[in-house]
N, C-alpha and C positions, 0 to 999 in steps of 0.2 A: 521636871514638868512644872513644879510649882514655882512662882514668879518673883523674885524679888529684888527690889533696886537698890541701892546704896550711892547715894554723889559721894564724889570728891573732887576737889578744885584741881587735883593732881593728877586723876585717871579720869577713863572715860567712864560710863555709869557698867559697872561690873552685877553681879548674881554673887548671892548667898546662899549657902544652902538650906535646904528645909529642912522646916522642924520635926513636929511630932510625925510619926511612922502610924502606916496603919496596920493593927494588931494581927499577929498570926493566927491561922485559922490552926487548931491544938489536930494532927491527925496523926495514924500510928505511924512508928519508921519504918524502913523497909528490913527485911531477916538482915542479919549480919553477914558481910560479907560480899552483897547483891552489887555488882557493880553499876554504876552511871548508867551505861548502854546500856544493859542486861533489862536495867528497871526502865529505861525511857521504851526498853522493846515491849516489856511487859504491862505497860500503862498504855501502849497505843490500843489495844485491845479494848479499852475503858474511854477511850478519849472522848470525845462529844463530837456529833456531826460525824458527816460521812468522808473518809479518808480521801479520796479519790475525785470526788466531785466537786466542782468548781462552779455553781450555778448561781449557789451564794453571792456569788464575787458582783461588786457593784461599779461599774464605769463613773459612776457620779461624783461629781466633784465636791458634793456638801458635806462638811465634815468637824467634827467639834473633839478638842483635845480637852482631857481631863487632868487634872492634878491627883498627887497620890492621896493628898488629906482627903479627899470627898469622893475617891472612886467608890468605896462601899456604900456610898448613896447612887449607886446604876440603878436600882432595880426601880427606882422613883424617878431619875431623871431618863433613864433612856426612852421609855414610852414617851414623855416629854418632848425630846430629841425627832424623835419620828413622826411625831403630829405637826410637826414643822418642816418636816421634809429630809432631814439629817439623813443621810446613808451611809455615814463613817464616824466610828468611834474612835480615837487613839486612847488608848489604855492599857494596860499589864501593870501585874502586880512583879514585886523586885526579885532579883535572884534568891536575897537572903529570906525572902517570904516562899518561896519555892521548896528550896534547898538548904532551911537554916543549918545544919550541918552536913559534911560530906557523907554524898550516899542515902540520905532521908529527903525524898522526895514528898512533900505535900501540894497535890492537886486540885485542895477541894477551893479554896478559892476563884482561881483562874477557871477551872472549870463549870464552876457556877455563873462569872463574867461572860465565858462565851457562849453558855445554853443562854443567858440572857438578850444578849446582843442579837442574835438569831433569832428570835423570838421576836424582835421588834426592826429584823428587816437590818440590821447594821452588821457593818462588816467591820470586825475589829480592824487595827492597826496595830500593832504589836510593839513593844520597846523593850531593845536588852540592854537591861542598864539593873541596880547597879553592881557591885562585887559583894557577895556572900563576904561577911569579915572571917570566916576561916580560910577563903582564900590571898587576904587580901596580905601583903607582906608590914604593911600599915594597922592591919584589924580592923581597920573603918571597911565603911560601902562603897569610899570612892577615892580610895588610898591606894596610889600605884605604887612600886611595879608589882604584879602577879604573884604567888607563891608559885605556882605551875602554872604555864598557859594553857596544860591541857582540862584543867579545873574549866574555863571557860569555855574549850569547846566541848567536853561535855553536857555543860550546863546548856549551850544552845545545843543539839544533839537532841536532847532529852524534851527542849520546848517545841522545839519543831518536828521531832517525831508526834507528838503527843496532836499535837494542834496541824499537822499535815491535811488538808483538805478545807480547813476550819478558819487557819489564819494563813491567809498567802503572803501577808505584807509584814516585814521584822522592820525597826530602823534600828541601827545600831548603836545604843548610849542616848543620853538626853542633853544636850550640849556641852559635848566634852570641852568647846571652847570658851565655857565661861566659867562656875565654878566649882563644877561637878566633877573634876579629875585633878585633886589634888598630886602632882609630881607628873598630868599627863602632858605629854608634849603630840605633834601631829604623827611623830612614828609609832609612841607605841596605840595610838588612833587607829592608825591602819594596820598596825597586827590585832588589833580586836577586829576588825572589820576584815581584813582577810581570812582571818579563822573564823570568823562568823560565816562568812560567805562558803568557803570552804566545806563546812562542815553541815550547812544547810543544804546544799546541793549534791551529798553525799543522800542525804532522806527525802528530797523532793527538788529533781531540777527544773521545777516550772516553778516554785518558791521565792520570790524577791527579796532583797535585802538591799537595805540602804543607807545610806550615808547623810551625815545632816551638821548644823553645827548654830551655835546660838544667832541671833539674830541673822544679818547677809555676812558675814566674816568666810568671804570667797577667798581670802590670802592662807586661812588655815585649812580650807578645805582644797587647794590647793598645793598646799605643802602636805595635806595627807595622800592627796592621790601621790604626788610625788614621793613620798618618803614609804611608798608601797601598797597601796590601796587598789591604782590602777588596777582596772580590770576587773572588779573583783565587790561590783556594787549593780543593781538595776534599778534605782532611783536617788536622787540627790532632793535634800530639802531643807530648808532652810527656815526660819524663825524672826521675822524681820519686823518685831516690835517698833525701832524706831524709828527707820523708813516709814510704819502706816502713823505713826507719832507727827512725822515732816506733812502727810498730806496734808495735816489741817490748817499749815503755813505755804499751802501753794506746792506740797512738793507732788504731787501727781506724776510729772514726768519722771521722778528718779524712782517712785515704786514701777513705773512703764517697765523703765532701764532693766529691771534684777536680772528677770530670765533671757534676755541678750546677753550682758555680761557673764551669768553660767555658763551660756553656750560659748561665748569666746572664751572661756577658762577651759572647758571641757576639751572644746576643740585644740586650744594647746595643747594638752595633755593626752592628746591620740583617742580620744575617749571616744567609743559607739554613739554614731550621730542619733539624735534621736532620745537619747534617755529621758524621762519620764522629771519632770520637776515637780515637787511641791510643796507647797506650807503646811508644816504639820502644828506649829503654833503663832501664832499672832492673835491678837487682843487688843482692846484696852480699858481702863479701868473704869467705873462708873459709883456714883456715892453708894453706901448701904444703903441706907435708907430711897424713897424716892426724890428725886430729883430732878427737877423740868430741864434746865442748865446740863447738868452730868450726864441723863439718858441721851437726851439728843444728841448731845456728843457722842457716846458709845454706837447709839443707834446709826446717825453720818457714816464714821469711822466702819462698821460692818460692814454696812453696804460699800463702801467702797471699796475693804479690801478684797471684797469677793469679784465685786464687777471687774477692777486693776490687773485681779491678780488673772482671771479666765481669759480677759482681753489681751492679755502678754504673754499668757502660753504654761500659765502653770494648772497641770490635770486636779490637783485635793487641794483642798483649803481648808485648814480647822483652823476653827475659833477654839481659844483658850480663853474659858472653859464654862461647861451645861451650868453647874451649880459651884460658889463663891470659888475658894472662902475669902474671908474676910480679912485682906491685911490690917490690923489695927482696927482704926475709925475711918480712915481715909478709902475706903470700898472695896470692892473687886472686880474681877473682869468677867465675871458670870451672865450668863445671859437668864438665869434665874437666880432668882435674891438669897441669901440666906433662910426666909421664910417660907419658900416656896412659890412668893409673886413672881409671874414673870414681867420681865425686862421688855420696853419699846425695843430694845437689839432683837428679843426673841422674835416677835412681831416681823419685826424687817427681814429677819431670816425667812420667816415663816412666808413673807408675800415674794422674795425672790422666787423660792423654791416654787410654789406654785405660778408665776409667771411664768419661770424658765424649762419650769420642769426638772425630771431628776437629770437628766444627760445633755445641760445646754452647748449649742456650738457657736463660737462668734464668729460670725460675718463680716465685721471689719466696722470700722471707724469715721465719725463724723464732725466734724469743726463747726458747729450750727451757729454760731455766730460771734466770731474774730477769738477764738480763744475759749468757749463754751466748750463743753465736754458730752463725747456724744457716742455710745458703743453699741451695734447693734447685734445681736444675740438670736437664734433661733430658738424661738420658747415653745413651752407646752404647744400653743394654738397658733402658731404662725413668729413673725420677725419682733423683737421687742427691742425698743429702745432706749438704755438707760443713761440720763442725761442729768447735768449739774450744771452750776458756772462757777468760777475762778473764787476763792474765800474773797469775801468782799466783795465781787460783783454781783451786777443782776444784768441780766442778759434775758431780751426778748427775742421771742422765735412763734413762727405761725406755720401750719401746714396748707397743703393744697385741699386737702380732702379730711374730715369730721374724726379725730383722733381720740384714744381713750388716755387719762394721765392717772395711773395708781400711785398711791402716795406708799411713804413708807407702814405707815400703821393698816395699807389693806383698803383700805376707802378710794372710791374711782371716781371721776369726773368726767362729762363728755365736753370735749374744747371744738368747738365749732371752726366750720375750715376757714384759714383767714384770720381767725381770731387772735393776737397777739396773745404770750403764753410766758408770764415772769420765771425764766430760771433763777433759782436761786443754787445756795451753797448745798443745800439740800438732796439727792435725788429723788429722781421720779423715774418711773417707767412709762412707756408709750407704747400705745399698743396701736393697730391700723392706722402701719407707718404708710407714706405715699409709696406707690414700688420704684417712682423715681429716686427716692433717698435712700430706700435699700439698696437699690442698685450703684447709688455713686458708693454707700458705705462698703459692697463690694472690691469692687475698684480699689478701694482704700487699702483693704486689707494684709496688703503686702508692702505697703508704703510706710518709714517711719512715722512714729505717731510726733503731730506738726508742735507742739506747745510747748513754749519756753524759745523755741527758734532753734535753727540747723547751725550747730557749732560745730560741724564736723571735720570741716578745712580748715578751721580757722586755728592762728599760730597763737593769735591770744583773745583770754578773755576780759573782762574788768568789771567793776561792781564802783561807782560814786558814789560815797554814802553822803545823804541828804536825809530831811524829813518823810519824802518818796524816796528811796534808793532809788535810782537808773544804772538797773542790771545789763550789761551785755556779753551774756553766758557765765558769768559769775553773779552769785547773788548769796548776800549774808543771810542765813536762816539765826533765827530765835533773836529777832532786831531789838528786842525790848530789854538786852543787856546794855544798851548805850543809848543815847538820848540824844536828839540831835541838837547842834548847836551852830552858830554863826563864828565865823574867824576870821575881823576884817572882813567883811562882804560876802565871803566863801561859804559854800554851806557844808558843813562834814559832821562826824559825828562822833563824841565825847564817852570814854567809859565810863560806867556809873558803878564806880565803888562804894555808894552806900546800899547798894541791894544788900538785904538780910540772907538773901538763899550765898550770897562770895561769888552768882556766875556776873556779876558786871566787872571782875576783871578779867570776860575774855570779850571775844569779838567772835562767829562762828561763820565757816563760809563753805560752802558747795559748789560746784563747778557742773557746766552741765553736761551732761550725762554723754551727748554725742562729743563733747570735745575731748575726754578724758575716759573713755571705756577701758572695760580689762585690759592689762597690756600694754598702756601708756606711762611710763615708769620713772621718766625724766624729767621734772621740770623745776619754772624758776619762779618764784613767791616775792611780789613785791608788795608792800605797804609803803605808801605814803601818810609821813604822822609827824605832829607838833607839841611838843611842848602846851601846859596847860598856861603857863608862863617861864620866861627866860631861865625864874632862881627855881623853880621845881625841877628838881631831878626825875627822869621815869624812864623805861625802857622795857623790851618786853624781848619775850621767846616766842616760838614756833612750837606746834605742835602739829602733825599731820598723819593720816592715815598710812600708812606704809607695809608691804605685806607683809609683814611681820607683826598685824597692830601698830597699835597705836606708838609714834617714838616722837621724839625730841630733835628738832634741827638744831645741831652745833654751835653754840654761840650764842650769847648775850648783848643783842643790839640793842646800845647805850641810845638816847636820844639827842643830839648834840644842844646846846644852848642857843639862843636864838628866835627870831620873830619869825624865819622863814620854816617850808615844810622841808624834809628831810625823807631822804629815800632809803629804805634799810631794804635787804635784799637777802635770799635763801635758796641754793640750790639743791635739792633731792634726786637721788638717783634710784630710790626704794619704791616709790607713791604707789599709791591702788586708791583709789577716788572713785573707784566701784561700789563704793558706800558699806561700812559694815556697823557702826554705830550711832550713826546720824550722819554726821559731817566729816568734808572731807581735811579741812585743815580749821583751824584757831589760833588767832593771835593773843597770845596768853601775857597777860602784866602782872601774874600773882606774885612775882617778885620786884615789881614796880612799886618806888616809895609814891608815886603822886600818877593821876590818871593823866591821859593825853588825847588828843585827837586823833584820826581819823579820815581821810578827805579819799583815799583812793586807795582798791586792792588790783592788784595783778596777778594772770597767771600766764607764763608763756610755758610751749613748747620746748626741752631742747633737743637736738641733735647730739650724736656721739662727740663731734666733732667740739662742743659747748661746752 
């Protein structure tokens, strides 16, 4: 649960694990002898909440993920959490805080978390994750393979009996995909998750269990249902850090994209139409201290990955996380400070919630002018409509009829009808929208969402690079690793190997999202590139997304010598451009002795026959 990045010029940005553990609660063990079952049967008797009833259960979609360092700060944050409208916690304390050794159940923790959570109206979310090190055949918490697999389902066994009525939602593990399962690969994934599922639905078959995986990496979550999962999950979720990273570069349409691409994963995969999506964590990070620059960015960034994510069809969304902590100097993704201030994020949460209410429905979609962004939502008190324009634009819009505009801090304005009305990068909400523009947002609702353009037929796409890039279904994300530059007349664009952070020797590029959805797994990678002069040597690799992660296209294309440009070329037969760690491919020169140009990317389609 707890966040941490690491670059490398060579990978894509990976997780580390965390640090400090939070402390065992000291309670007695159990008589000697008392088996797993025996004690998880003897403990439901003790459990909290009422076994059977499900009243608790909260349809809402607001929801905040906590990290294991600061969950023993619930009892401060979660009143917190609910003055703002929050109705879902994700939290659980670890196997090995449970069960530090076999057969010694300690409850008082967990126990005390979910009298809390109830108490303020939240429904937990539950996570089994990690491995007791006396099962572990490694001794760590997240050292595969197993000692006994049956050590696990007991362990869930014993959480779900105890917690039967109390916690309906488990996810299974906390991103096994990144780097929380040392030796795990996608099958033994899915025998945790099959025997999790299994052995839940033996103690309560209205009980969910779900499947999840760090950021959008649908290639592993894919190879798990395949490598045995299938069947054998009631919700899928996902973690898509830097997809809501891309938005603040214009990537709005590829956070749209996620949950279409689940469903065309799902749907290969035989899976029950229907299942249930969500984000159990997303974030991002904001300074310690205050910050006018850094809040408003976190504060942006919240709102819209709640509005993106409800508008495309995912039921939960938690923000990671209520309170810090603090990585380092450089902040956290708290929506309250280390100190206890709260965060402009928190605010922005807090006037969602109260616009939309606790169980908003979206209504579908509106283009309010050439490219503005515009979603309208069934709130508390009638249709609300939450609107932005393009990073870097400002887009004017007027109504027929006397409109209300809440800002994110909660403060309202009345806009007079007619009255021209600056969007900015910003959102705002709308309140007494015309019922004409409900009704076309209506209409909308089943229509892809229009922005960025319909690349859906199209056999290729290409990206100019220039001072403006002229995107057509390709577009390079994170522009400011290269610089633009003139060559002879041309306008293209130069690596910049003297960045201190080493990414100006890549180039980073995205496809758009209808041209390359799940399932499109062939294609052809061209660059067009020159020489920085005749006597420099330089040449570069491929990197591209592939369902398998992140790999390497074969071959080291040299740069030839010369004043003209030079077409270097890549076929793939792996891809997934479904997006799991930002981007879809990069053109990498970390083994380039001298930088080069740049004038044109390409992507086509191929055929089997190709």
């Amino acid at each position: 649960m707890r966040r941490f990045w690491k670059k490398s010029k060579a990978q894509p940005l990976r997780r580390r694990p965390p640090g400090r553990r939070i402390a065992l609660a000291l309670a007695a063990a159990l008589p000697a002898g008392l088996s797993p079952l025996t004690a998880a049967a003897q403990a439901q008797e003790n459990a909290p909440g009422p076994a059977a009833a499900r009243s608790g259960e909260s349809a809402s979609p607001w929801g905040a993920a906590s990290g294991a360092e600061w969950l023993d700060a619930y009892p401060k944050f979660n009143p917190l959490l609910a003055q703002a409208g929050v109705k879902w916690l994700r939290g659980f304390y670890e196997w090995q805080t449970i069960e530090p050794k076999e057969g010694e159940w300690r409850w008082g923790l967990p126990d005390a978390l979910a009298a809390d959570a109830k108490a303020n109206d939240l429904q937990l979310l539950g996570v089994l994750a990690y491995l007791a090190p006396w099962a572990s055949s490694g001794g760590g918490t997240r050292a595969f393979p197993l000692k006994n697999p049956q050590y696990w389902r007991d362990y869930v066994t014993a959480a779900v009996s105890r917690y039967s009525g109390t916690i309906n939602d488990w996810e299974v593990w906390n991103e096994f995909n990144g780097s929380f399962a040392v030796n795990g690969t996608p099958a033994v994934y899915a025998n945790l998750v099959r025997d999790a599922y299994d052995a839940a639905k033996k103690i309560d078959p209205e009980v969910r269990i779900g499947i999840s995986a760090a950021n959008f990496d649908i290639g592993f979550l894919n190879a798990a249902i395949g490598a045995g999962a299938a069947g054998h999950f009631d919700f899928v979720a996902v973690h898509p850090y830097e997809i809501l990273d891309g938005v603040e570069e214009g990537g709005e349409i590829d956070f749209l994209s996620m949950a279409g691409n689940l469903r065309r994963m799902l749907n290969a995969n035989h899976e029950r139409p229907g299942l249930p999506l969500w984000i159990t964590e997303i974030g991002v990070k904001a300074p310690s201290a205050p910050d006018p620059e850094g809040d408003n960015r976190q504060q942006i960034a919240l709102a819209k990955a709640f509005i993106l994510g409800l508008a495309s069809g995912f039921e939960r969304i938690f923000w990671f996380e209520p309170r810090g902590p603090s990585y380092g100097q450089d902040g956290d993704f708290g929506l309250i400070r280390a100190g206890w201030s709260l965060r402009p994020s928190y605010y922005a949460l807090r006037t969602l919630t109260d616009a939309l209410g606790p169980k908003p429905s979206y209504l579908g979609w509106l283009d309010l002018d050439r490219g503005a962004y515009g979603f309208l939502f069934q709130g508390r008190e009638g249709p609300v409509l939450a609107a932005w324009s393009p990073q870097g634009e400002e887009h004017k819009i007027s109504f027929a009829n006397e409109v209300l505009i809440l800002s994110l801090d909660g403060s309202s304005a009345a806009l007079e009808a007619e009255r021209p009305y600056a969007l900015t990068g910003k959102p705002v909400l709308i309140t007494r929208v015309p019922p004409s523009l409900a009704n076309l947002a209506r209409r909308n609702a089943g229509k892809p969402f229009p922005w960025g353009g319909d690349y859906a037929g199209a056999k290729t796409v290409s990206c100019r690079l220039q001072a403006d890039n002229e995107d057509k279904g390709l577009r390079q994300i994170r522009p400011r690793t290269t610089v633009p530059a003139n060559v002879d007349g041309v306008p293209a664009r130069r690596l910049d190997f003297a960045r201190p952070d080493g990414e100006g020797h890549y180039a980073y590029f995205r496809t758009s999202p209808r041209f390359a959805p799940f399932g499109v797994k062939s294609l052809e990678i061209t660059a067009l590139v020159r020489r920085l002069a005749p006597d420099k040597p330089a040449g570069l690799t491929l990197d591209y997304e592939s369902m398998n992660g992140y790999a390497a296209a074969p071959g080291w294309a040299g740069i030839p010598a010369g004043q003209g440009w030079q077409k270097v070329t890549w076929k793939v037969s792996d891809a997934s451009f479904a997006g799991a760690w930002g981007y879809d491919f990069r053109l990498n020169a970390a083994g380039s002795p001298n930088e080069f140009y740049i004038k044109e990317v390409r992507v086509r389609k191929l055929t089997k026959a190709q």
